[in-house]
C-alpha positions in Angstrom: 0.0 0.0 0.0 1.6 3.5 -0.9 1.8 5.8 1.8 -0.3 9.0 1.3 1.9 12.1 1.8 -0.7 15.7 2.8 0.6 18.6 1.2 0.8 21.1 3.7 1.9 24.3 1.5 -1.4 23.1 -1.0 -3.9 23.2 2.3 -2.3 27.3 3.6 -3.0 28.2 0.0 -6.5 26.8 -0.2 -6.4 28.0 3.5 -5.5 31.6 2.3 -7.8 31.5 -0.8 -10.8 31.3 1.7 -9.8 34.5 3.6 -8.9 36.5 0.6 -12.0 36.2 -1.2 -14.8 35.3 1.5 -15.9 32.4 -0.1 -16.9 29.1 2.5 -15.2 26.5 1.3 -12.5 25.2 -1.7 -11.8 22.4 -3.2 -8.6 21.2 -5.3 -8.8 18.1 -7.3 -5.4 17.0 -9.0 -5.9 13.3 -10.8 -7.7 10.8 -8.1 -6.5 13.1 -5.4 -8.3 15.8 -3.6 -7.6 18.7 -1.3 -11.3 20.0 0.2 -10.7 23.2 3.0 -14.0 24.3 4.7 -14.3 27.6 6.6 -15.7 27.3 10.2 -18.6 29.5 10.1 -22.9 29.8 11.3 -24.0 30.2 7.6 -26.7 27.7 6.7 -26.8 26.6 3.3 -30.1 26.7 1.2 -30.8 24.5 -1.8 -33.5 26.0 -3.5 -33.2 27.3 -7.0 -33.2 31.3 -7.3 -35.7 33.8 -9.2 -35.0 36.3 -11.5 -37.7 38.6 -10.6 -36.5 42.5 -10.6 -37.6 44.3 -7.2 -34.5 46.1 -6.6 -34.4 50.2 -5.6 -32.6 52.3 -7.8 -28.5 52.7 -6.6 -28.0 56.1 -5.0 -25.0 57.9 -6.4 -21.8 56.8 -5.5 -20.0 58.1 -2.5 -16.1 58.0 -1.1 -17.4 57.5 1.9 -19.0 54.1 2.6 -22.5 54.4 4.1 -22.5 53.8 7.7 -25.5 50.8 7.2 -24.1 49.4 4.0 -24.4 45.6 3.8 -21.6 44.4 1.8 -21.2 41.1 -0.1 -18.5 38.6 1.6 -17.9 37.1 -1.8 -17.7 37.0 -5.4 -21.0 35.5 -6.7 -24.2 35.8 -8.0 -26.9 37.7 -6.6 -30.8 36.2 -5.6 -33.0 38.5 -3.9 -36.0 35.4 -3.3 -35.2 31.5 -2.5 -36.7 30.4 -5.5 -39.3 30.8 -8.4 -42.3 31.9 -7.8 -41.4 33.1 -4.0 -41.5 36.6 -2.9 -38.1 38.4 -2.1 -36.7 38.1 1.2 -36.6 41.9 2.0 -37.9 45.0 0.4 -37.4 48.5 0.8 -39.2 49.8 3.7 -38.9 46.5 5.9 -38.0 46.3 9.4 -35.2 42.9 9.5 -33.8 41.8 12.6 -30.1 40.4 13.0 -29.7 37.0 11.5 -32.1 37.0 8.7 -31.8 36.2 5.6 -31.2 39.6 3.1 -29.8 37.7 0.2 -28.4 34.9 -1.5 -25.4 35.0 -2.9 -24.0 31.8 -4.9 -20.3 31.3 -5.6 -18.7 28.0 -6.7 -22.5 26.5 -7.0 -23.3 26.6 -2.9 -25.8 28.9 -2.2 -24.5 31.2 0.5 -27.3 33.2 2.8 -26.3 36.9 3.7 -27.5 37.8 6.9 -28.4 40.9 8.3 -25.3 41.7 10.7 -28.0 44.0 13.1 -31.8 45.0 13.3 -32.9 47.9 10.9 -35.3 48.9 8.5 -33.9 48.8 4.7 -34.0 51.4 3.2 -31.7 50.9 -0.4 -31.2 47.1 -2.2 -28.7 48.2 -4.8 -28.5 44.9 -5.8 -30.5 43.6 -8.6 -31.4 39.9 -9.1 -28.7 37.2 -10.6 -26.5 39.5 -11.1 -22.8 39.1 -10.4 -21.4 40.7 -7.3 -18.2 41.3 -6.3 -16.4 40.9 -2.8 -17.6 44.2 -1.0 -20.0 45.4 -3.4 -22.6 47.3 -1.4 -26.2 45.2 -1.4 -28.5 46.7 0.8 -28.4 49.8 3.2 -29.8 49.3 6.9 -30.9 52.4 9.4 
């Protein structure tokens, strides 16, 4: 039986990857090996299959300072504003959200990532627009 030798230097990278770009978890396949790295976190993971349905606010102007509410996207993905077809968005402008719900999904890599609302608020912006690619700390949604 060969012995199986773990490449350490591989793992940091995948390790490093994570961090850099936000993202929950990596995998590296090379032949019939594999290298998978998983980030430690509370996120859930939802399975449904996202809408394109277009209830986005209009993006206010840009500013060089960032908005003291701003909800930013942890990751490079794509955008859903509902869990699915057919299903109402999860917020709108004008709702109250408390911390720990739902605002967003975002997928990247084909996992479906939730975005939660870091505090209580009432939105007031969604700049994002649905299945749309986002990038790591685009603005999505302002709270007050």
């Amino acid at each position: 039986m060969a012995k199986t030798t773990i490449d350490s230097d591989a793992i940091r990278e995948l390790a490093q990857l994570l961090e850099e770009t936000g993202l929950s978890e990596v995998e590296l396949k090379e032949g019939d090996r594999s290298i998978r790295v998983v980030r430690n976190s509370v996120t859930q993971m939802v399975a449904a299959a996202p809408v394109a349905t277009a209830h986005a606010a209009p993006a206010a102007p840009a500013s060089d300072e960032p908005h003291a509410g701003a909800v930013n996207s942890p990751m490079v993905g794509t955008i859903y504003l509902a869990s699915g077809p057919g299903e109402p968005p999860f917020v709108s402008v004008g709702a109250s959200v408390s911390e720990g719900d739902t605002l967003f999904i975002v997928e990247a890599m084909k996992v479906m990532n939730p975005i939660l609302a870091p505090r209580g608020g009432k939105v007031t912006q969604i700049m994002a627009r649905d299945a749309q690619p986002v990038e790591f700390g685009e603005t999505l949604l302002i709270l007050e």
